[in-house]
C-alpha positions in Angstrom: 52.7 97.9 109.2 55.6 98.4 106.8 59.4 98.4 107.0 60.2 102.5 107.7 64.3 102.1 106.9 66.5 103.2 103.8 69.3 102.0 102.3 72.3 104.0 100.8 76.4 104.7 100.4 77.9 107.4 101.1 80.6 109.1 98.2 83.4 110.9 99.8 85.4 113.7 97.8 88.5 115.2 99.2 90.7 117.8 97.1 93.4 120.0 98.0 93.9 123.4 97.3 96.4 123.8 94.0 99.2 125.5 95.9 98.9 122.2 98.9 98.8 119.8 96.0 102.2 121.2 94.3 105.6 120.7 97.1 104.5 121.2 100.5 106.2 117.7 102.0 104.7 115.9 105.5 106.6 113.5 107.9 105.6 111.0 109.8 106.4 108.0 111.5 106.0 104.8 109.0 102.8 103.2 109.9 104.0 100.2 108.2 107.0 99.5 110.1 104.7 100.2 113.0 102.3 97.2 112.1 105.4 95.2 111.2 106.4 95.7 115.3 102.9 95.2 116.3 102.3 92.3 114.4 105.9 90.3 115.5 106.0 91.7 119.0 105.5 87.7 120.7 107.1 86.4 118.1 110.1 83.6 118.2 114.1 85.6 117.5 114.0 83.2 114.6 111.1 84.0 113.1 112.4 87.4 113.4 115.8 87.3 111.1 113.9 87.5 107.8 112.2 90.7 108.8 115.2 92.1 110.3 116.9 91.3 107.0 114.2 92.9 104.9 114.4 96.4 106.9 117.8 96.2 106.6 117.5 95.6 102.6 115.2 98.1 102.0 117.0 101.3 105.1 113.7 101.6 106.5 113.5 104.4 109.0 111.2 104.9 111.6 110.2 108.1 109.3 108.7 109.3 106.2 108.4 112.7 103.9 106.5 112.7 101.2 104.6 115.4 99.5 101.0 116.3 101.5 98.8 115.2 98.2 100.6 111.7 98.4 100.5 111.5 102.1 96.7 112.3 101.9 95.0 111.6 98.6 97.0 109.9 96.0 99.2 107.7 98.4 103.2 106.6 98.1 104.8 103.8 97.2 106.5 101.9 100.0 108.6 98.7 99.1 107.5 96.9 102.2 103.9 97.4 101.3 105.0 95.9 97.9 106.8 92.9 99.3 103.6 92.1 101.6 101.4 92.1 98.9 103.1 89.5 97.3 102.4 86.9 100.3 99.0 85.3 100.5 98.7 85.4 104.5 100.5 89.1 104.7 98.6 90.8 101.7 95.1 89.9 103.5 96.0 92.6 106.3 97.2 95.2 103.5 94.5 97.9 103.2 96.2 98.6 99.7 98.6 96.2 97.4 100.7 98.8 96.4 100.4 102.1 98.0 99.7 103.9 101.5 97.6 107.2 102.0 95.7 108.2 104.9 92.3 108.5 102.1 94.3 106.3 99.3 90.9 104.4 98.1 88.8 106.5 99.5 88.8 109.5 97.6 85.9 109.8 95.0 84.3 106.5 96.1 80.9 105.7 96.9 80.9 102.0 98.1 84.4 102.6 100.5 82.4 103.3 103.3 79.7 100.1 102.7 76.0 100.4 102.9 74.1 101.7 105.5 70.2 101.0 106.4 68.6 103.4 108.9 65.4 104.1 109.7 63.5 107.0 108.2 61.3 108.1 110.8 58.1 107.7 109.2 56.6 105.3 111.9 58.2 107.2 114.8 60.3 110.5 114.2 62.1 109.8 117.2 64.0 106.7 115.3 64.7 109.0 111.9 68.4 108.2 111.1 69.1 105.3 113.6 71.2 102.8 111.9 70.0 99.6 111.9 72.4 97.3 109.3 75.6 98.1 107.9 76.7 96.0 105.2 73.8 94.1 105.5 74.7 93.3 109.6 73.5 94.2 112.4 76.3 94.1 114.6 80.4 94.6 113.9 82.6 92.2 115.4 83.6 94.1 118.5 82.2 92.5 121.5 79.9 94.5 123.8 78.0 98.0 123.3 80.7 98.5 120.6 79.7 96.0 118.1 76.1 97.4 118.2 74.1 99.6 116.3 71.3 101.7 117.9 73.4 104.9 117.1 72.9 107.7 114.2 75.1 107.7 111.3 77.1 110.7 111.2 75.1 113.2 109.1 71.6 112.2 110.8 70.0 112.6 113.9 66.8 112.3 115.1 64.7 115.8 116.2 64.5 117.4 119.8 68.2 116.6 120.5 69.5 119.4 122.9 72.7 120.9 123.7 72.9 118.5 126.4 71.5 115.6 124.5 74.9 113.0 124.0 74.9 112.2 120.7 75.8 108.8 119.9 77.1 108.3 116.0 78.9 105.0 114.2 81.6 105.7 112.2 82.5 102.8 109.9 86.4 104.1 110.0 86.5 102.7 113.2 85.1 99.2 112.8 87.9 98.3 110.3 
């Protein structure tokens, strides 16, 4: 019997309307000074002082406004972010060296989202979009039913699913 599963990656395009692109601005709380807190929370009051001095250099607020097509698509600059990047053991935990956006990355890329192997449904219909591997693993490092597979991808279900049918999908956002 033969192996029934494809492989592929999935492209992602996001645009915004002309008139949203131009000077509509969006705030919202930093995320980075967010992680900063997070990430020093247990940590020593003298391990703390050089971070508390590099807020204070750099007037960091709890907010930020930017322009929606920065917040979104083409991301901002932030000077923490910048700083990070230049340590080995902070710049590991940066999702970008040098800018922050919600899709900054993302946007017009196939291989962002990592390869995805499912089954096709040609031995049994009722296993057609199952995903078996994602980036070549068949687990995520989440312990439990949540660092399985055994669940559709997103755009692919298999037949005879109901109204009442709970449908079970993986969202690679979520394991990163």
């Amino acid at each position: 019997m033969g192996v029934f599963k494809s492989s592929f990656e999935s492209a992602r395009f996001w645009n915004l309307p002309d008139e949203e692109h131009a000077t509509p601005l969006y705030s919202t709380v930093l995320y980075v000074l967010q992680g900063v807190s997070f990430m020093t929370r247990y940590w020593n009051d003298l391990l703390l002082i050089p971070i508390s001095a590099a807020l204070e250099m750099f007037e960091k607020t709890m907010w930020v406004t930017t322009p929606v097509s920065e917040y979104l698509i083409d991301g901002y600059k932030d000077p923490l972010v910048s700083m990070a990047s230049r340590f080995p053991w902070l710049s590991s935990l940066l999702a970008s060296k040098d800018r922050i956006g919600l899709l900054y990355g993302r946007n017009n890329s196939a291989t962002f989202d990592g390869v995805f192997n499912v089954e096709t449904g040609v031995d049994d219909l009722t296993k057609r979009g199952i995903l078996r591997y994602w980036n070549y693993k068949n687990s995520t490092s989440y312990d439990g039913e949540c660092g399985g597979f055994g669940t559709s991808v997103v755009d692919s279900f298999p037949p005879g699913r109901t109204k009442h049918t709970i449908l079970e999908t993986f969202m690679s956002d979520v394991c990163r």
